[in-house]
N, C-alpha and C positions, 0 to 999 in steps of 0.2 A: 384372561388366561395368562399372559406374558407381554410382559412392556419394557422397552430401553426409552431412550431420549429422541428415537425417532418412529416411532409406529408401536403401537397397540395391536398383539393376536387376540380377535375373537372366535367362540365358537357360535356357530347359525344352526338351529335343527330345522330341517325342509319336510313339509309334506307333500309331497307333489298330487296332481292330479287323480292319478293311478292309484294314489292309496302308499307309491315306494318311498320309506321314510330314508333322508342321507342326513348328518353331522359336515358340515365343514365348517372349513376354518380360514380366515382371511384377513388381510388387514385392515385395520376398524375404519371408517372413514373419520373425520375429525371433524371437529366446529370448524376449523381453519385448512381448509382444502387448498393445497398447496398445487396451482396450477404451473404448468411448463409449457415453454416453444420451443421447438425444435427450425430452424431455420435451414431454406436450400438457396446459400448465395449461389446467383449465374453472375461471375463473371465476367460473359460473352454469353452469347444463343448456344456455345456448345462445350462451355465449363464451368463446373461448381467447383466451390470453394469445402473442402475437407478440413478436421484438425485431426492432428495426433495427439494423442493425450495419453497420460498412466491413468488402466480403470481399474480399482481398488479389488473388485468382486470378482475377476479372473487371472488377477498381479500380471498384467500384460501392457502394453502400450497399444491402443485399438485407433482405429481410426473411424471417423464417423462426421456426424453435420452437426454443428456446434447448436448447444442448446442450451438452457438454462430457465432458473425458477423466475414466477412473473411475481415481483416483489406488490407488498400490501400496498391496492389505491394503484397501481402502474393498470396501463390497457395493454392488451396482446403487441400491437405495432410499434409501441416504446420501448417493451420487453424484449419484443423481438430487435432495434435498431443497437439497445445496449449489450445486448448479448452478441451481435454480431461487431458492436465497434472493441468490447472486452476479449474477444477469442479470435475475430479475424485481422483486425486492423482496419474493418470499413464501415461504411455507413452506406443505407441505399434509398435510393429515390423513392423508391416502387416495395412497398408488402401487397401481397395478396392470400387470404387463407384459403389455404387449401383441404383439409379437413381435421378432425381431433381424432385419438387414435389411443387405444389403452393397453397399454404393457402386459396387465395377464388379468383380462375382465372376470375370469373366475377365480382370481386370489385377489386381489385391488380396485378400488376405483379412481386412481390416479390415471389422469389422462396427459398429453402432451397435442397443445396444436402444434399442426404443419402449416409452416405461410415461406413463400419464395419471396424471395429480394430480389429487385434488379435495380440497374442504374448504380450498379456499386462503383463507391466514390473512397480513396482513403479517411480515416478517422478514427483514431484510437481510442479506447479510455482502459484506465489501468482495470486489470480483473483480478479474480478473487482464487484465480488458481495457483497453487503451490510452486510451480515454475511452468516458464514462458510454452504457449504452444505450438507445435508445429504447423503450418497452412500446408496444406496438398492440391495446388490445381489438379481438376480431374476432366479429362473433357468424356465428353456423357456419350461420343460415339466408340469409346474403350471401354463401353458399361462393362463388357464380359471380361475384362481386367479387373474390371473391382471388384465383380461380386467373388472370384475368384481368389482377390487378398487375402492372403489369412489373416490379418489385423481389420481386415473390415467384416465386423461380426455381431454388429447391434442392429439388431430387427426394428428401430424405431427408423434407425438409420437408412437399411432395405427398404421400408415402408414410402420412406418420403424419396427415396433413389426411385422407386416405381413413378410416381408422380413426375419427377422431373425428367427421366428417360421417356417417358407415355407422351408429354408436352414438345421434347425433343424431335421425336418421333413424326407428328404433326406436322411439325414445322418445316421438317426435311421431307416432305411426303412420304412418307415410309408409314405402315403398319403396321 
């Protein structure tokens, strides 16, 4: 139907169960399925590590949990260590994944895993972003400060914020 250099629109005709016929339209999966991590640095048991960044689809500067594509032949916890030494400045002892999660399952099947770091250590490596990024400590017991930011407003973001305020939560015996 329509193609640029980054995705292919297809059209799907469904017959459902019922007999109700729908047309939709989606982006095509590819032979080369381009996975993502999404990363929740704890800097301590009660702060994550944020960036600020310019995000092109709302000309804004948002804030969010650094992430990035898992390059061909790389494993999820290498992706995840470069993408956090590219965007934050650290490197961490500890990944653990926490789940996969997908942007809009009824337009794409592009997914992004969630895995936490801890044990963050400094470690740079130069990234591929257009200028430098901002870090945001954020400590996880001001959650109702952030979700309130108006520059925090990527639902990948939210998603993996549940996660690490749910685990926060625990820890400080709270429900």
């Amino acid at each position: 139907m329509s193609e640029t250099r980054l995705f292919r629109i297809e059209q799907i005709d469904l017959t459902f169960s019922n007999g109700a016929k729908r047309i939709f339209e989606r982006i095509a999966p590819t032979t080369v399925m381009h996975k993502a991590v999404l990363i929740i640095p704890m800097l301590d048991e009660d702060t994550v590590l944020l960036v600020k960044e310019y995000s092109v689809g709302v000309e804004q500067y948002t804030l969010s949990f650094p992430k990035g594509t898992i390059d061909q032949g790389e494993k999820l916890f290498e992706a995840a260590d470069r993408e956090l030494m590219e965007e934050v400045g650290y490197s961490a002892e500890k990944y653990t994944f926490l789940k996969d999660v997908y942007l809009s399952p009824n337009y794409m099947a592009h997914n992004i895993s969630i895995v936490k770091a801890e044990g963050l250590h400094p470690k740079k490596l130069p990234g591929d972003e257009p200028e430098p990024l901002e870090v945001v400590p954020y400590p996880l017991s001001k959650v109702d400060q952030l979700i309130e930011d108006a520059s925090f407003i990527e639902c990948r973001s939210f998603a993996a914020l549940l996660f690490a305020w749910q685990q926060w939560l625990k820890k400080n015996g709270l429900k």
